[in-house]
N, C-alpha and C positions, 0 to 999 in steps of 0.2 A: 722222515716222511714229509715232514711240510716245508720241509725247505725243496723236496722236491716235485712238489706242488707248484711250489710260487715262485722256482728260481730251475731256467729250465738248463739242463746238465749237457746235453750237446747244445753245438754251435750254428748258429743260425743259418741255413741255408740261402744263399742268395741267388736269389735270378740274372745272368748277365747278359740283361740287356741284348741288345740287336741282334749282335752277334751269335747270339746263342742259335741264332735260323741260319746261320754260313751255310752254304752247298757244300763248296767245298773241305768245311771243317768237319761236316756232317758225314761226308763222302769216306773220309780219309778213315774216320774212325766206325763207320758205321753203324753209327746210336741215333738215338733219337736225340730234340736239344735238352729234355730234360735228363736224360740218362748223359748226353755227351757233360753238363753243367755239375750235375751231382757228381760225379767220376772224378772229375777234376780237382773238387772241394773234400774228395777221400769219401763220401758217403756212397752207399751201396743202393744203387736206384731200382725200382720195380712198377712198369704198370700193367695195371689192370684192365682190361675194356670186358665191362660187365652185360655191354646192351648194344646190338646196333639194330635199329629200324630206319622207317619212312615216317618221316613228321612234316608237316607244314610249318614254315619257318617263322621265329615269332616276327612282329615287324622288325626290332632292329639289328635281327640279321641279317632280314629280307634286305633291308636299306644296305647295309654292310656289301652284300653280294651282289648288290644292282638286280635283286627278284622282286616280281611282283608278291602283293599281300597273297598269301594262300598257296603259293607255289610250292611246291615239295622237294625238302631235300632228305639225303642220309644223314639220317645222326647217329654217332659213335660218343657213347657213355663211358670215361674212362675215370680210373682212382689212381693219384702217384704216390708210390711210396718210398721215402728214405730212412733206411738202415732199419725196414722195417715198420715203421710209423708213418701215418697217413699227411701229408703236406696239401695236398690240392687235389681237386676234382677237373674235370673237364669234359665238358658236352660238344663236340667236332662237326661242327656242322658244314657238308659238301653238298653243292649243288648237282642232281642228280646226273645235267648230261654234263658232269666232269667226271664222277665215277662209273655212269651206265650199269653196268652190270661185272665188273670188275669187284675182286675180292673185297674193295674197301667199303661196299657195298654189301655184303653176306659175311664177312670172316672175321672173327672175335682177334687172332692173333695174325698179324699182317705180317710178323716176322724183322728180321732186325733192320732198324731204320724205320720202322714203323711208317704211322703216317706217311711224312713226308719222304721219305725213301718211295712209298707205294706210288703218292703223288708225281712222283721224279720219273719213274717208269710211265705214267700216264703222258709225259709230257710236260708237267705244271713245276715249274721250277720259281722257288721264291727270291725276287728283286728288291720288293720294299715290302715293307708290312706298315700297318694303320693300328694303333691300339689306344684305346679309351678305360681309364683305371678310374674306380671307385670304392667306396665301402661300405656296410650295412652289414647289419648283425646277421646270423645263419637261420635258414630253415630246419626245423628241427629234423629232417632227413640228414640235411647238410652237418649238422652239430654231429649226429650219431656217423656219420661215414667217418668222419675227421676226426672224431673224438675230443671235443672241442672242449675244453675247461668253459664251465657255466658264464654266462656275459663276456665271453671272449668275440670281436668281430671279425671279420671275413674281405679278405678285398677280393672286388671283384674285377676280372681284366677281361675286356671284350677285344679279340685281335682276330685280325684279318689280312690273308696272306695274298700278295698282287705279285703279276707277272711281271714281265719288263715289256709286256702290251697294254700294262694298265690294267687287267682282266682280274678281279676278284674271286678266287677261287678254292678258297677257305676259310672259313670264319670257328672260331673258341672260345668258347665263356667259361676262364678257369676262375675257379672260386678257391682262393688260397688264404690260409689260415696267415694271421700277421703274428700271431705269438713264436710260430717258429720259421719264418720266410721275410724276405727283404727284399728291395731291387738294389740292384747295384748295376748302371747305367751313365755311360762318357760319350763324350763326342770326339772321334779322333784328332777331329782339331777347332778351330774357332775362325769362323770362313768369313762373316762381316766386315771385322775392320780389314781382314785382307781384298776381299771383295770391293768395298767402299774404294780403297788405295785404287787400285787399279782403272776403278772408276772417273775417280779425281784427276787422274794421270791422264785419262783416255780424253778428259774434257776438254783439260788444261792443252794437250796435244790441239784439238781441233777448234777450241775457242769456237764456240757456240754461238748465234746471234743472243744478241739479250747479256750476253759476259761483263760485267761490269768491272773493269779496274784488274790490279793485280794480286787482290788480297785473298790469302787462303783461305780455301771454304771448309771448316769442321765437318766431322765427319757427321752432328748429326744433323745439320742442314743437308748433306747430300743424301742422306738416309731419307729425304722428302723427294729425291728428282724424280721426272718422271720414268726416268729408263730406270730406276730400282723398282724390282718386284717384291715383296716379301712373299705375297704368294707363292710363285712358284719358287721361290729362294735363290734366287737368279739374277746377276747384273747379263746384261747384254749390251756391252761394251763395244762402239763403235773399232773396227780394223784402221789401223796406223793409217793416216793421210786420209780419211774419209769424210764426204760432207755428210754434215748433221743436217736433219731437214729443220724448217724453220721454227716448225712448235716443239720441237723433241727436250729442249733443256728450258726453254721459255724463261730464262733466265733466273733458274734456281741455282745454278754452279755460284752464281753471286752471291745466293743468299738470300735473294728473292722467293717469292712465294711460287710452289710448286703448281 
């Protein structure tokens, strides 16, 4: 008994990452991504959606969706469950002229593919998502859904789903138990130092006013130029034989101050 207490006997379910929002992964199998994730890992998935109203957005979902304070959207209450046992909660919050008066709006079971399936039919197809992760201990609501072993914490993930217009068009605040959930999250590949290369090449190609000499510039002196963005995660790399304008490289390819 207390060893199964403090030592927990299935295997940790993990979250996978980005991926888990694919269209087309989603399409193919027609699950939701926590039922497509759970399936995969051999666990028996189930959700629940216990509550859908009209609520005013708190602010940071407001901010999330680009609403003003006070604005109303739909909110869907939902509990997921693996192989039976409560793992996370989630409160789904749509802004209203994305659902109007569409089922996602009035109907507890939206049928398979859920959500985003429903969403997909509205039109709203997800491109990139935004998510901000933290933790804090549970509300004692929260403890009781979940069944939470006493002093156990909760993370919390605020994510927000965008179009390929930019257009923010649903936002989730799951509240996942950490004693039996994990992320497990990659990046298909490591774009920087390739990025950088291209860059170096593209400079070295057009010798820039301000170029000093022949000696190779490290990558992370060029990680200061001014055509590297980290913002938007983007070289914009001059086309083969192109003139650079005069303040464009200001002679950081040297090494010089960006």
């Amino acid at each position: 008994m207390l060893y199964d207490v403090l030592v927990r006997s299935r295997p940790t379910l993990m979250r996978l990452g980005p991926d888990r929002y694919s269209s087309r992964s989603l399409r193919r199998q027609n699950l939701t991504p926590f039922a497509a994730e759970a399936t995969v890992q051999g666990r028996a998935p189930r959700v629940e959606c216990y509550a859908v109203s009209r609520q005013q957005a708190p602010s940071d979902v407001a901010a999330m969706l680009s609403l003003g304070l006070g604005d109303a959207v739909v909110l869907r209450e939902n509990r997921y469950l693996a192989d039976g046992e409560p793992v996370q909660l989630g409160d789904t919050y749509l802004p209203t002229n994305v659902v109007g008066t569409s089922m996602l709006a009035t109907e507890l079971d939206l049928g398979p593919g859920g959500t985003f399936a429903a969403l997909e039919r509205l039109g709203y197809r997800t491109a990139r998502i935004k998510e901000q992760v933290t933790t804090r201990f549970p509300t004692r609501d929260e403890a009781e859904m979940l069944k939470l072993l006493p002093g156990a914490p909760v993370i919390v993930l605020l994510h927000a789903s965008i179009d390929s217009d930019g257009f923010p068009f649903e936002v989730t605040r799951y509240i996942i138990r950490s004693d039996v959930m994990a992320f497990f999250t990659w990046r298909r590949s490591l774009p920087d130092r390739q990025r950088i290369r291209r860059h170096r090449l593209a400079c070295q190609r057009v010798r820039p006013p301000g170029f000093a000499g022949n000696r190779q510039t490290t990558w992370r002196e060029l990680a200061g130029h001014r055509q590297w963005s980290a913002a938007d995660d983007a070289i914009r790399v001059p086309p083969r034989g192109a003139a650079v304008p005069g303040k464009s490289c200001a002679g950081s390819c040297a090494g010089g101050a960006p």
